[in-house]
N, C-alpha and C positions, 0 to 999 in steps of 0.2 A: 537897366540895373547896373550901378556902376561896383566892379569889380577890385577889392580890395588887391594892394600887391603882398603875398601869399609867398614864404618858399617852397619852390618848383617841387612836384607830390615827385618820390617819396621820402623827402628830407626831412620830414618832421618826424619819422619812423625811424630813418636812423640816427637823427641826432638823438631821440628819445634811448636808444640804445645804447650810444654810444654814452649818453652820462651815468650810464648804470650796467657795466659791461656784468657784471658778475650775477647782474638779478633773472632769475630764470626770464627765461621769455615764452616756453613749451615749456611743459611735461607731457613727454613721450614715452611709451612705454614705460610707465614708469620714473623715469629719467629727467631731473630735471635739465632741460639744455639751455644754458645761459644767455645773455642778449649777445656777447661777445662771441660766442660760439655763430649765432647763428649772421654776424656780420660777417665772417668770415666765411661762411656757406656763401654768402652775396658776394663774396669780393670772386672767391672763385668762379662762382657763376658766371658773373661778369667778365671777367677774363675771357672763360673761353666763348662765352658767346659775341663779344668781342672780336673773336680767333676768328670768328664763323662767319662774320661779316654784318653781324646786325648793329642797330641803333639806327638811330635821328640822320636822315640824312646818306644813309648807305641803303646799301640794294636790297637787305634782308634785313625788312623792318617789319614785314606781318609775323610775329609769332602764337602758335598756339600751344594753347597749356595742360594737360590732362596727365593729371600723378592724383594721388592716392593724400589722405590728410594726412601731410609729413611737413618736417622743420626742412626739409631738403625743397620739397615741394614750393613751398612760401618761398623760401631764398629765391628759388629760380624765379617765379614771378616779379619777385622784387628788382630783379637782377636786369630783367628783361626792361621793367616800366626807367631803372636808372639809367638804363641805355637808350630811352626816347625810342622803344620798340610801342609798335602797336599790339597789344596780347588781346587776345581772345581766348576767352575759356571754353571749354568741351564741356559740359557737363556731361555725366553718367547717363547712358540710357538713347543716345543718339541712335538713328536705326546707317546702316551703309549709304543710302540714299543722303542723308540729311548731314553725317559728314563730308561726301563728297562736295555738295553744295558749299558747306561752310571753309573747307578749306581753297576751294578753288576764288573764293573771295580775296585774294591776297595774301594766302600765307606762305612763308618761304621757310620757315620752322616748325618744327613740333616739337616740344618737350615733354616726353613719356614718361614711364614707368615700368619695372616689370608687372604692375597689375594693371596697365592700361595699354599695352601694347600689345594689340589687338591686331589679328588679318584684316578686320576691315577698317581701322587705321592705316595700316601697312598699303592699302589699296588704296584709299582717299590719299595720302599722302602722296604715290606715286602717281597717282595720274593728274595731281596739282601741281608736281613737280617741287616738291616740299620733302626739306630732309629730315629724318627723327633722327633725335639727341635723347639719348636718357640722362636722365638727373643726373643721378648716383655718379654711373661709371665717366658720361662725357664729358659734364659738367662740373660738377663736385668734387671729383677724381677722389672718391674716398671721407672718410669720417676725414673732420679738422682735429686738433687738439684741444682736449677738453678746455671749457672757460679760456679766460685772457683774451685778448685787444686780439684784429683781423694782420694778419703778418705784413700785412701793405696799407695803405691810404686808401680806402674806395674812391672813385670817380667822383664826380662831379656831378649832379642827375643833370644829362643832355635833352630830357622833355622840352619841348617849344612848347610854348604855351595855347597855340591853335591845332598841333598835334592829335590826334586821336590814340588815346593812351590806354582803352579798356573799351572790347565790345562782348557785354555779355549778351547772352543769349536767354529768348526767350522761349515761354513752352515747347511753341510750334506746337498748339492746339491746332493750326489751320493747315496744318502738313510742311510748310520749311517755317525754321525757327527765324525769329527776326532777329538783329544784333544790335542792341541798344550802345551807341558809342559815347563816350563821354572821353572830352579831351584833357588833355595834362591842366590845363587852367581849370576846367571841372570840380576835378578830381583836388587841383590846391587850396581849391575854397569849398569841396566837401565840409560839411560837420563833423565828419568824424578822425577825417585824415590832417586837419588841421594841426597846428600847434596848441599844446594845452592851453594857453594865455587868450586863444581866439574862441574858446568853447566858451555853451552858452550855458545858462544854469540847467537842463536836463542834458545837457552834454555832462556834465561836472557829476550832476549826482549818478548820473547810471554809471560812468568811470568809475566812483567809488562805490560802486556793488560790484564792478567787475575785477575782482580780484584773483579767482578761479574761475574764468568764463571755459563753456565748455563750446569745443569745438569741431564737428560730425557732419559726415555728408560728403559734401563738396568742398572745395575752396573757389569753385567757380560760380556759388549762389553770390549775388550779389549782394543778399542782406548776412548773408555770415562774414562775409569780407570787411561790410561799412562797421558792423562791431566788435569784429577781431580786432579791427582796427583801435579803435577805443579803447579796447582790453588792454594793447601791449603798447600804444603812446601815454595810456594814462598809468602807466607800472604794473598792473597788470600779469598773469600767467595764464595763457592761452593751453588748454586741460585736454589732449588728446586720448579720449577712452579707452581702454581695454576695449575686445569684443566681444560678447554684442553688444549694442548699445539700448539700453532697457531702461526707460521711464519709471519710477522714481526711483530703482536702486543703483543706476552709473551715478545718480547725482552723491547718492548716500555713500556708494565706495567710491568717487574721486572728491569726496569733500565739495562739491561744486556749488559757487553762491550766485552762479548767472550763467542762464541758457536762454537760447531763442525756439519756441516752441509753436507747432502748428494747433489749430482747435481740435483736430482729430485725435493729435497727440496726448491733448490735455484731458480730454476724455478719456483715455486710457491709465493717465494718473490717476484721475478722482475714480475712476472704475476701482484703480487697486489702491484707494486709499478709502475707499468705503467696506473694503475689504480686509487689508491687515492694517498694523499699523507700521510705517517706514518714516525713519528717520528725516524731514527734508529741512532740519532747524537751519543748517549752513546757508540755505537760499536765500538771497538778499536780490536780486533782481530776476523774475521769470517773466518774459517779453512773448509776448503773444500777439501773431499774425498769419494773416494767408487769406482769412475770410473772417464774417463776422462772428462774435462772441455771442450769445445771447447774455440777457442782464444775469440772468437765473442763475448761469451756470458762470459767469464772472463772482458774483455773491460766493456759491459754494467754495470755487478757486480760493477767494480769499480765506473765507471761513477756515479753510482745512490746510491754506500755504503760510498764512497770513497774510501782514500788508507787503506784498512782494510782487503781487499780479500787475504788469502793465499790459494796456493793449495795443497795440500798434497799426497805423496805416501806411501802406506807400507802396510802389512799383517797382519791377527793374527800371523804366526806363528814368524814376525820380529818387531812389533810395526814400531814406525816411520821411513820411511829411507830416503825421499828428504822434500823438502820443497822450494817450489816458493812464494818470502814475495813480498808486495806492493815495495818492493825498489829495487828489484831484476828487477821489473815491469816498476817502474821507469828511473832505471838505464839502462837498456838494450832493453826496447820498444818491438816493436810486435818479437822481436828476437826470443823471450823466452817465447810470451805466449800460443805457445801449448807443452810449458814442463810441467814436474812437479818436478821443483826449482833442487835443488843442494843435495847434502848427508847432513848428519846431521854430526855433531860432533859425529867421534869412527863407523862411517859407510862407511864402505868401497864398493864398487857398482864396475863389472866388468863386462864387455858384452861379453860372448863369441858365439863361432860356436855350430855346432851341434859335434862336436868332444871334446867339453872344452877347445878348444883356444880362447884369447882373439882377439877381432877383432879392425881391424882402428879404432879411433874415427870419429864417425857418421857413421860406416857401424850397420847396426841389427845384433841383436843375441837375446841372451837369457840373461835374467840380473841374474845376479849372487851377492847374498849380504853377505858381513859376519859382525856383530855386535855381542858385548860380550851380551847384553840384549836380544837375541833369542833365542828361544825354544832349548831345546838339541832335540828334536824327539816328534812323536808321539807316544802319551802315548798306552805302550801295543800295539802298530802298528809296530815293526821294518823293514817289509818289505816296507812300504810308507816310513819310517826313511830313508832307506837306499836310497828308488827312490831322495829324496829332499836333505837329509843333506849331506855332501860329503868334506874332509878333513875342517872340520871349517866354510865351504861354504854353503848357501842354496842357491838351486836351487828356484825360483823364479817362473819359468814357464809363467813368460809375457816378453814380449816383445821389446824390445827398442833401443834408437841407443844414445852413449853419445858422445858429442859433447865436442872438446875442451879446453872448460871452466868449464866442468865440468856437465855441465845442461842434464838433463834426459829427452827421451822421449819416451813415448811409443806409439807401435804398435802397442799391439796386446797380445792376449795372445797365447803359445802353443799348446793348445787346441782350441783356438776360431780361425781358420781356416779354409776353404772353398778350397776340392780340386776340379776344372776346368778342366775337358780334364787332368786329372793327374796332374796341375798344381796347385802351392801352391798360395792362394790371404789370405790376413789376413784381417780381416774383419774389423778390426779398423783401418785400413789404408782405406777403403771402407766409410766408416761413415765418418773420415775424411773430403773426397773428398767430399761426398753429404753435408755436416754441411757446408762449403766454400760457398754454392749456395746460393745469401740474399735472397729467396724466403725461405729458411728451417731453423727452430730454432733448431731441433734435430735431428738426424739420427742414426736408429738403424740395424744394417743387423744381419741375419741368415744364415745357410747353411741349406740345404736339399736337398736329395737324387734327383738327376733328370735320366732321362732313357737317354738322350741323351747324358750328358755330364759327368756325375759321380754324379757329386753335382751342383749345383747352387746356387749364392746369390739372397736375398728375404732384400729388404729395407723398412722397417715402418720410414716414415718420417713425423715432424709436422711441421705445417707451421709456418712460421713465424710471420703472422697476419690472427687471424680470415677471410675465406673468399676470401682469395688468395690462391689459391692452386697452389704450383708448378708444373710447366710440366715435367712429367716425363722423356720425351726426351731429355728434358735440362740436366738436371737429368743424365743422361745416356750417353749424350754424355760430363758432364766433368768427368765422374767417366773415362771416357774410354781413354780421353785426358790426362790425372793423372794417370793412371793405366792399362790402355791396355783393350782390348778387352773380358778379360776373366773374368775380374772384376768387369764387366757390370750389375748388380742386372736384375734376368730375371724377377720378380714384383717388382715395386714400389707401394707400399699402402700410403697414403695419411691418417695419422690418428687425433685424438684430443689429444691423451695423450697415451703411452706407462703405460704397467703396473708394479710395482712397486715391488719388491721380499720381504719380513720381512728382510730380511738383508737392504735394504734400494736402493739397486741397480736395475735398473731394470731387466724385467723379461724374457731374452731371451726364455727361455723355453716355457714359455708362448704367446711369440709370433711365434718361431717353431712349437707351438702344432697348430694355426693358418695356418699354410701353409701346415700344416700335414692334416688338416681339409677340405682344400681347398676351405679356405677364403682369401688368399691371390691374388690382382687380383691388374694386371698393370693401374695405374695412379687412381685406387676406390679413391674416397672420398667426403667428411671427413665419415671418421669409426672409430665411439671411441672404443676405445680397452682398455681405463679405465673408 
């Protein structure tokens, strides 16, 4: 894939800044803080981590990142990538074990917080031999003055362009988190961190919904980062909530017209929008991902958001690769809506066999994606490097069939399978079938070990209204009229609510450990399981 020449990431951010120093870039607390305010958090930053010994080329180039969703927090980040440090993000929720791990990887920094400065931080760091800087007081050395230009020239972004410039982490569903790295070159011909001139037309238009993007969590998700990003190159103001943060009424008191939302999440809007009624007119982009959507409850989304709902696909280790927009929705009717939309711009998507042959359009395989903005490998992982990246290509490991126009859908993942009598069923091809039945609003299956048959599917299903509960026969027999006999869930549990992982997905394991337990029982209900 030949590699356009890009200026070095992250210059497109602050020249974007720098031509508009007075237009907020944050509201925080309230407060709108301006783009020139927050260059000058970066220039100080840079100074002193500067002082400290890091960048491109010096001794203390692993930096890690763990602050709280702040304009001080982003600087430092920023600060770090202009000095051709390698940053790594912390995510929330790390156990002692799994930081120790992650820092003894190379990092020669931390950058804290007072709410992330933790004893077992303070532990991983010392026995990596890794120093903590806090933002605020080491870095920062204090508020700037409000608005107006950074009191000096920032640097020059020292990134090399084969560098390794970001390794986020993932789940560490399988006990240490892997770290997807993507280098300064990457990162310069991302989608989103690009120059506005290089965006593609759904780069352009979700720019212009994101006017008040909202911004919660982490600054170490990978996919809130690739559309902060967007927010504040495309002019943009990046909307840090008050707390708590509560679906659909942050959105109605920060005025917010674009957020990134999980399915579980979104179901707690239409819960409370079937309920009272809330304001949510301001919203002009509501981007939905983590798992799939069913069609049903995409339809309701719109119905009740309007045309606002996208759905999204992609990875940490790929940032964005499809995208299904309201017009897409429009244009093409219930065609399309259990996809998730079309490739992005500079994303090429291929489905092959179990052999790496490309298959028919609309037969399954295994999705295959290459984008110049993915990870080169896992960091200090080469044997995983080798399982997934493969001539320019990663291996994907979910499932799906593309259809003639282009549109994406998935099945399933690689792993999320169900062998029967030695026969293969994909278990979101199963969910599928049971979510089609208007008695169910969501459908979740498992596998587990059975004596008779190898394995067996297990369905945790929620009703579609309080107090109806589906028959599980019904149940059963369209899973079996759609799928055969061997795909027939040997439990249907009947529950209130599925449990929810910190990744934001829900919690298959958790509902495994459930049938593991043997609580799983044909047609039970209602048993809340959150």
């Amino acid at each position: 894939m030949n590699h356009p020449v890009r200026p070095v990431f992250p210059q497109p951010l602050l020249d974007a800044f720098a031509r508009d120093p007075d237009r907020p870039a944050f509201e925080f607390g309230l407060r709108p803080v301006p783009r020139g305010e927050v260059l000058e958090l970066v220039r100080r930053c840079a100074a002193a981590l500067d002082a400290a010994g890091a960048g491109a080329g010096r001794d203390r180039t692993g930096v890690a990142v763990t602050t709280a969703v702040t304009p001080t927090g982003f600087a430092a980040q920023i600060a770090a990538h202009l000095l051709g440090c390698r940053v790594t993000g912390l995510r929330p929720g790390l156990t002692p074990r799994q930081l120790d791990d992650v820092l003894a990887q190379g990092v020669d920094l931390v950058l804290a917080d007072d709410t992330t400065r933790t004893e077992a931080l303070a532990g991983a760091a010392k026995a990596a031999g890794a120093r903590i800087l806090d933002v605020e007081r080491d870095l920062a050395g204090g508020p700037p003055p409000a608005g107006g230009t950074p009191a000096a020239p920032l640097p020059a972004p020292r990134g090399r362009p084969g560098d390794i410039a970001l390794i986020t982490l993932t789940s560490g569903s399988t006990g240490r988190p892997k770290g997807c790295a993507q280098t300064y070159r990457s990162l310069s011909e991302h989608w989103s961190w690009q120059e506005r001139e290089h965006w593609g037309d759904a780069a352009r238009e979700l720019a212009a919904a994101y006017r008040r993007f909202l911004v919660f969590g982490t600054l170490t998700s990978a996919v809130m980062l690739e559309h902060l990003a967007l927010c504040l190159i495309g002019g943009g103001t990046a909307v840090i909530p008050d707390s708590p943060v509560s679906f659909p009424y942050t959105w109605r008191r920060h005025r917010v017209t674009a957020c990134l939302c999980t399915v579980p999440r979104l179901y707690q809007v239409l819960d409370t929008l079937r309920a009272e009624d809330v304001d949510t007119s301001d919203m002009r982009a509501l981007l939905v991902a983590g798992s799939p959507l069913p069609p049903h409850r995409l339809a309701e989304a719109a119905e009740r958001l309007g045309p606002v709902v996208h759905q999204g696909y992609g990875q940490t280790e790929t940032g964005l690769l499809t995208l299904l927009t309201p017009l897409d929705q429009q244009r093409y009717g219930e065609r399309v809506r259990d996809t998730v939309g079309r490739p992005m711009p500079g994303v090429d998507i291929e489905v092959r066999d179990g052999a790496g042959r490309m298959v028919p359009a609309g037969a399954p395989g295994e999705i295959w994606v290459r984008t110049a903005g993915a990870m080169s490998g896992y960091w200090q992982d080469p044997e995983q490097t080798a399982e997934v990246l493969q001539d320019g290509w990663i291996r994907t490991r979910d499932l799906g069939t593309l259809d003639a126009d282009g549109f994406l859908r998935l099945v399933g993942r690689t792993r999320d399978v169900i062998f029967v009598n030695a026969v293969l069923h994909y278990a979101g091809a199963i969910e599928t079938a049971l979510a089609a039945h208007p008695a169910v609003d969501q459908a979740y299956v498992v596998g587990a070990p059975d004596e008779r048959t190898g394995e067996a599917a297990h369905a945790f299903v929620v009703p579609a209204r309080p107090g109806r509960l589906p028959d599980p026969d019904e149940l059963r027999a369209l899973v079996r009229a759609e799928l055969g006999d061997g795909a027939v869930p040997a439990t249907v549990t009947v529950v209130d609510g599925v449990p929810v992982a910190p990744s934001g997905k829900p919690d298959k394991k958790a509902l495994l450990a459930r049938i593991r337990g043997g609580h799983g029982d044909a047609g039970a209900g209602p048993e809340p399981v959150a």
